[in-house]
FIKOLZA-1660 file (N, C-alpha, C; in steps of 0.1 Angstrom, whole numbers, plus 5000, padded with zeros to 4 digits):
% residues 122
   i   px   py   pz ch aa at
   1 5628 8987 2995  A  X  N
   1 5616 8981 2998  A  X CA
   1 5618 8967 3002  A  X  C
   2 5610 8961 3012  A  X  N
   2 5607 8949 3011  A  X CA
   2 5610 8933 3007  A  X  C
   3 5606 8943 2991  A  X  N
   3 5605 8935 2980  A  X CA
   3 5616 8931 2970  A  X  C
   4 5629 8944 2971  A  X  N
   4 5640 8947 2968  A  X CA
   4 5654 8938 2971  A  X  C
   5 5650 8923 2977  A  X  N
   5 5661 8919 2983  A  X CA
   5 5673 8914 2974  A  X  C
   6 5664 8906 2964  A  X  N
   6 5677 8901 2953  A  X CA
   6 5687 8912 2946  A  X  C
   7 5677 8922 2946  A  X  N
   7 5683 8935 2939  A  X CA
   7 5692 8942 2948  A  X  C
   8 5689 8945 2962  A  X  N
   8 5701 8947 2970  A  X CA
   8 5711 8943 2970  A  X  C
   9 5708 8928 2972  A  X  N
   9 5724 8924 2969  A  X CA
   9 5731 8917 2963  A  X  C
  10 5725 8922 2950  A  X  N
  10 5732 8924 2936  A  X CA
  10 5740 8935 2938  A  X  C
  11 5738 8944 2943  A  X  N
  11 5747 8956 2937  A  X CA
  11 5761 8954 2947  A  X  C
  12 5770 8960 2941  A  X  N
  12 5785 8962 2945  A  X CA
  12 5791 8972 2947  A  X  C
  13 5802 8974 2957  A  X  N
  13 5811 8988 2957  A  X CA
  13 5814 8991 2944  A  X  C
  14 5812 9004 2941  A  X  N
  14 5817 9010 2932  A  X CA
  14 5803 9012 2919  A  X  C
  15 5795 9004 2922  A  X  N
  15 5782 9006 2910  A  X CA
  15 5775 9019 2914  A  X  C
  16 5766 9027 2905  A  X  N
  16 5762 9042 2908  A  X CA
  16 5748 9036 2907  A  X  C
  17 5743 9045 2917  A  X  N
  17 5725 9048 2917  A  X CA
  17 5727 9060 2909  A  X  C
  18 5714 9064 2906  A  X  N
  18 5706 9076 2897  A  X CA
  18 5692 9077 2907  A  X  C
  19 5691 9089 2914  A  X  N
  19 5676 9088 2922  A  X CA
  19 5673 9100 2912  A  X  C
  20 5661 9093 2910  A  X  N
  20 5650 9090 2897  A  X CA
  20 5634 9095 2912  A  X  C
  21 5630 9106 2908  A  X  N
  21 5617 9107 2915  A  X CA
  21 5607 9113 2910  A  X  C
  22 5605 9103 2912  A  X  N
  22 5587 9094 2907  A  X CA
  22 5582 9105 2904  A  X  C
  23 5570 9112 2909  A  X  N
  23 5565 9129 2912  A  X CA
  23 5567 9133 2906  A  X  C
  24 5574 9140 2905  A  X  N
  24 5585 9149 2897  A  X CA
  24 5586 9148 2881  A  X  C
  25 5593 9135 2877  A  X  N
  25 5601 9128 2870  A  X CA
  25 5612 9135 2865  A  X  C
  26 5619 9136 2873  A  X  N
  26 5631 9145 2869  A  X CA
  26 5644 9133 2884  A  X  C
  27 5657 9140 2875  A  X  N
  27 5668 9130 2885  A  X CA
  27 5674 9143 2895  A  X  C
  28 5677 9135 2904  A  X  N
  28 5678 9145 2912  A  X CA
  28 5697 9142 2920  A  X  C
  29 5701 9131 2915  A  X  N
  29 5717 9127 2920  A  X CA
  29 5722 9117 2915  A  X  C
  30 5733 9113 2919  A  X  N
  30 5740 9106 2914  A  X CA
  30 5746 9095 2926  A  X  C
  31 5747 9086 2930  A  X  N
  31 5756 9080 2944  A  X CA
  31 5761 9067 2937  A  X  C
  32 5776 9065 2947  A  X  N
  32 5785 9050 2942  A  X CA
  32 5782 9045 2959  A  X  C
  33 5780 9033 2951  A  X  N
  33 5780 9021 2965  A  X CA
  33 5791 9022 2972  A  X  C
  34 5795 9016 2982  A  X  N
  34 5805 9013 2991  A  X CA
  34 5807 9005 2997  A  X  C
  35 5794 8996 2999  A  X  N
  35 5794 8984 3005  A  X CA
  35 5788 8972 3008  A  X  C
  36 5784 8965 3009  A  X  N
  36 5776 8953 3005  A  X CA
  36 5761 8956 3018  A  X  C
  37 5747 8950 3005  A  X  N
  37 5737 8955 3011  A  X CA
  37 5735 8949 3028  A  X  C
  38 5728 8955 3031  A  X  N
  38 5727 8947 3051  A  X CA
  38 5715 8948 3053  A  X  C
  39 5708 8940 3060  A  X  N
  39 5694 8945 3065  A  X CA
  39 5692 8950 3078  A  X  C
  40 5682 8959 3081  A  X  N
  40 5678 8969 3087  A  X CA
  40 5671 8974 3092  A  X  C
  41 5658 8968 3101  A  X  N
  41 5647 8972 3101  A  X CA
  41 5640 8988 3106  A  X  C
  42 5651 8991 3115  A  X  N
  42 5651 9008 3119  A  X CA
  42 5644 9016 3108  A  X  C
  43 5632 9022 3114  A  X  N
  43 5625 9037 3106  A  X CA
  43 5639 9045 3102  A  X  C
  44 5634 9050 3086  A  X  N
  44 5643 9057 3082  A  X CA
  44 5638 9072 3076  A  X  C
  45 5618 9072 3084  A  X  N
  45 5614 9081 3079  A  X CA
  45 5607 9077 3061  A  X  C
  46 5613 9070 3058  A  X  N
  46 5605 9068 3043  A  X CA
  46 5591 9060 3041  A  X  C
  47 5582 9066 3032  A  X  N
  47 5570 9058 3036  A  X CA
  47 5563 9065 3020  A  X  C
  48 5555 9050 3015  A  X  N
  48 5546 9049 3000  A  X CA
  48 5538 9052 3006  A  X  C
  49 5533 9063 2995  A  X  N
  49 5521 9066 2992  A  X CA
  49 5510 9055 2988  A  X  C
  50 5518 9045 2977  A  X  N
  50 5510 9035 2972  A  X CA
  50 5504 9028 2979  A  X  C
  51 5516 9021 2991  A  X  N
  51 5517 9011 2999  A  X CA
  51 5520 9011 3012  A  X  C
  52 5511 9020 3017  A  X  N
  52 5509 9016 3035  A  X CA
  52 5515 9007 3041  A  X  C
  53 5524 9011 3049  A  X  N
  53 5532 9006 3058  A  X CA
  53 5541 8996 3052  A  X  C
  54 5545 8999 3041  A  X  N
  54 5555 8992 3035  A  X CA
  54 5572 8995 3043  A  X  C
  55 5579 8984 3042  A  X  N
  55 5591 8987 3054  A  X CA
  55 5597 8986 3044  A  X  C
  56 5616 8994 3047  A  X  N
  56 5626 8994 3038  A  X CA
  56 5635 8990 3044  A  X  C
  57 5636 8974 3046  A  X  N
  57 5649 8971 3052  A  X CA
  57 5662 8968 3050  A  X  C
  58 5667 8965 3034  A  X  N
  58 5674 8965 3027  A  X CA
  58 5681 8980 3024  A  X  C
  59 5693 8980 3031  A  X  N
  59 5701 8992 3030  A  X CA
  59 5713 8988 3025  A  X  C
  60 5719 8997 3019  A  X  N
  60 5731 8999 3013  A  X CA
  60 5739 9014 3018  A  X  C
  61 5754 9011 3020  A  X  N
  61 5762 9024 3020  A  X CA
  61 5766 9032 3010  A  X  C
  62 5764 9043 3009  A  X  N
  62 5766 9050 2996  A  X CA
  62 5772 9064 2995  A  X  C
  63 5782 9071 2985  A  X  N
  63 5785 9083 2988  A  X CA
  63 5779 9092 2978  A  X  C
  64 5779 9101 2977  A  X  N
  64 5773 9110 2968  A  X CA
  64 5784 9114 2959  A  X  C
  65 5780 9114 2943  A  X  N
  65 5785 9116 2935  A  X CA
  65 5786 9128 2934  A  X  C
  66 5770 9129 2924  A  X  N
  66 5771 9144 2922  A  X CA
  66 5753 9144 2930  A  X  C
  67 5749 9156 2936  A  X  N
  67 5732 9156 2945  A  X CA
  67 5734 9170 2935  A  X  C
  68 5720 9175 2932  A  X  N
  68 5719 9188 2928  A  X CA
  68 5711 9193 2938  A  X  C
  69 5707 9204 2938  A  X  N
  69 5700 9210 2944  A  X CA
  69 5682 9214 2939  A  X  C
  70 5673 9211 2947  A  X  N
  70 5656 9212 2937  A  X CA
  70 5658 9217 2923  A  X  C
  71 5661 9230 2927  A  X  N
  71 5662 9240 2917  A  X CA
  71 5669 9233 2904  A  X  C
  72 5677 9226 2906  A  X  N
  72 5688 9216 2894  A  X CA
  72 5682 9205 2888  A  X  C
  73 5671 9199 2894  A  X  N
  73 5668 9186 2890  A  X CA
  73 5666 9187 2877  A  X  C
  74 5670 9172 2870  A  X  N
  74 5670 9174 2856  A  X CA
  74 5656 9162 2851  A  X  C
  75 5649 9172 2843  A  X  N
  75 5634 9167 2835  A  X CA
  75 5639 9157 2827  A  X  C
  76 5633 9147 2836  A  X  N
  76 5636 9137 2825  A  X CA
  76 5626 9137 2810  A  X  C
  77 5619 9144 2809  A  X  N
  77 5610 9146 2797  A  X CA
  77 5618 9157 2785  A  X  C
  78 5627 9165 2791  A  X  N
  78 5636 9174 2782  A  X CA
  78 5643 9165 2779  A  X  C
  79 5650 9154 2783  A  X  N
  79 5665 9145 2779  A  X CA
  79 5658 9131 2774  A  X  C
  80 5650 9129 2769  A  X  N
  80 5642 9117 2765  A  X CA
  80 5653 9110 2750  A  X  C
  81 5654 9123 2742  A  X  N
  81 5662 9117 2732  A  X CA
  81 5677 9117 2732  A  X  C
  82 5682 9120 2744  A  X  N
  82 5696 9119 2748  A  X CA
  82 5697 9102 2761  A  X  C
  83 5689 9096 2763  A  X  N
  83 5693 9087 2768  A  X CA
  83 5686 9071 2761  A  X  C
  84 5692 9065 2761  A  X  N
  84 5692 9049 2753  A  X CA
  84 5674 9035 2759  A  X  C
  85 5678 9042 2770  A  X  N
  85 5666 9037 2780  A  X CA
  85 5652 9046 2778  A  X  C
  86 5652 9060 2775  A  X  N
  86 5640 9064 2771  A  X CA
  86 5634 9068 2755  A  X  C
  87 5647 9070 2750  A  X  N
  87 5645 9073 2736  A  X CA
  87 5630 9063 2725  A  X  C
  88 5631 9051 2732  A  X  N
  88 5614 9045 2724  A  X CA
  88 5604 9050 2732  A  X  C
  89 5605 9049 2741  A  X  N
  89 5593 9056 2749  A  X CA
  89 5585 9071 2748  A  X  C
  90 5598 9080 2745  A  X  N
  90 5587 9096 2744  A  X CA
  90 5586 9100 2758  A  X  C
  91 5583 9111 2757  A  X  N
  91 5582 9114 2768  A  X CA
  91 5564 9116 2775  A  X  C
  92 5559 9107 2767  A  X  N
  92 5545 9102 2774  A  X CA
  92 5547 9093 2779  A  X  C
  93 5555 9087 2777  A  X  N
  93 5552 9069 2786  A  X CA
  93 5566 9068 2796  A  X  C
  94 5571 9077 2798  A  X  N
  94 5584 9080 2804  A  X CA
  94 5583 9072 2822  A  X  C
  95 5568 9068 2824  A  X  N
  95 5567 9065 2839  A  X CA
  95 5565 9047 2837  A  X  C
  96 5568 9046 2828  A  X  N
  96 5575 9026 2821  A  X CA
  96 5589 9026 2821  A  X  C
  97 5590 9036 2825  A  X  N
  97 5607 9035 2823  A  X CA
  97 5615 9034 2838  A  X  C
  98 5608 9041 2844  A  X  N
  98 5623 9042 2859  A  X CA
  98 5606 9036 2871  A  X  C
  99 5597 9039 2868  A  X  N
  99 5590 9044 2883  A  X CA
  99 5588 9027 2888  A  X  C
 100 5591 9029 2905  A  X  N
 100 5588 9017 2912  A  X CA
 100 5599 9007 2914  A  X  C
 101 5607 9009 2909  A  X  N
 101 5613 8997 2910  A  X CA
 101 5632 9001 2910  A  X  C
 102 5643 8994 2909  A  X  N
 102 5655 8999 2906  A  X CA
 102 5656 8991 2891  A  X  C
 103 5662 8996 2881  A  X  N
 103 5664 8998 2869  A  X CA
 103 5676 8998 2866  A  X  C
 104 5684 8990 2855  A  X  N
 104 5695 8990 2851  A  X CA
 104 5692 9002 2843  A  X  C
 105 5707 9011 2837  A  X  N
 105 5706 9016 2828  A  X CA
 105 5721 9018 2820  A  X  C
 106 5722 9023 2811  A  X  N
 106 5736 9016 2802  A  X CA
 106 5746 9029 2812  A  X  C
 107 5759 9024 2806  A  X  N
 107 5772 9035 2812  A  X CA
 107 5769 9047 2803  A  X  C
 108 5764 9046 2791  A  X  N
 108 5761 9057 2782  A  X CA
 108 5749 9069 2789  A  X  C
 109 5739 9062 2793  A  X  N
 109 5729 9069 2801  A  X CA
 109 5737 9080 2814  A  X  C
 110 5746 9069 2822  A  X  N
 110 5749 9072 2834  A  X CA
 110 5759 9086 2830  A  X  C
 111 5765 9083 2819  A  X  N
 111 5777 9091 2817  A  X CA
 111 5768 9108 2818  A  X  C
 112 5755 9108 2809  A  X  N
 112 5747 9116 2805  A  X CA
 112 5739 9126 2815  A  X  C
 113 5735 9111 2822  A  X  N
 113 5730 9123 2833  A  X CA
 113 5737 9125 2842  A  X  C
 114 5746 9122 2847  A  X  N
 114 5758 9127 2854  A  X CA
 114 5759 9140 2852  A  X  C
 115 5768 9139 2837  A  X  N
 115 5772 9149 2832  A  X CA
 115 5764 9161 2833  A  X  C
 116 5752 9162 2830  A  X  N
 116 5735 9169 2830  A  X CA
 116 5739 9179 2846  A  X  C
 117 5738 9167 2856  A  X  N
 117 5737 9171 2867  A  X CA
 117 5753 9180 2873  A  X  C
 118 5762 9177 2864  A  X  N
 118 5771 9186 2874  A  X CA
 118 5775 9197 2865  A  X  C
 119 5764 9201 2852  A  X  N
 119 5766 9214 2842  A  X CA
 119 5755 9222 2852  A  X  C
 120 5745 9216 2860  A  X  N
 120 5736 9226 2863  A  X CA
 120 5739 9227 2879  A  X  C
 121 5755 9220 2886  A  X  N
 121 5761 9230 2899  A  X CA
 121 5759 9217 2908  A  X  C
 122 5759 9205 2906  A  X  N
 122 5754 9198 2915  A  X CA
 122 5771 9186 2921  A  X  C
% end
């Protein structure tokens, strides 16, 4: 987004995303950076619902860890008391936790849902 710029290029080779979708609320992959953020204004096809005509020009290179497949995605409402970031929350308030924004989360989390996602083939 946008809005995302300090957070872009914050991140570094070798740090992992977790895509986290919103909708859903379930994770759906795993990716390691590769290379320092760039900007971009090129359509990439992505577009908010919330926010009309919002642009995403902050891109980063990235490989895929582990991706699952729909069918795989893991509920983040079933894993609530297995990760450190949602465990006060419950799994009613679970959309204070990841939605909108990029989110740190501990190496304990990451280890977790990783792990989550390549027991169910991903």
């Amino acid at each position: 987004k946008a809005s995302r710029e300090k957070q872009s290029h914050d991140m570094r080779p070798g740090d992992r995303i977790v895509y986290y979708l919103t909708k859903e609320v379930r994770f759906g992959g795993v990716v390691e950076v590769t290379g320092e953020a760039y900007e971009d204004t090129t359509d990439i096809g992505l577009h908010s619902d919330g926010k009309p005509g919002e642009d995403y020009p902050y891109r980063i290179a990235t490989k895929p860890v582990v991706i699952a497949q729909p069918e795989h995605y893991i509920d983040v409402r079933e894993i609530t008391d297995l990760l450190d970031k949602t465990r006060k929350f419950g799994p009613k308030k679970l959309g204070m936790c990841f939605r909108g924004n990029l989110h740190r989360i501990s190496d304990a989390d990451l280890k977790v849902i990783k792990g989550l996602l390549e027991e169910q083939g991903g």
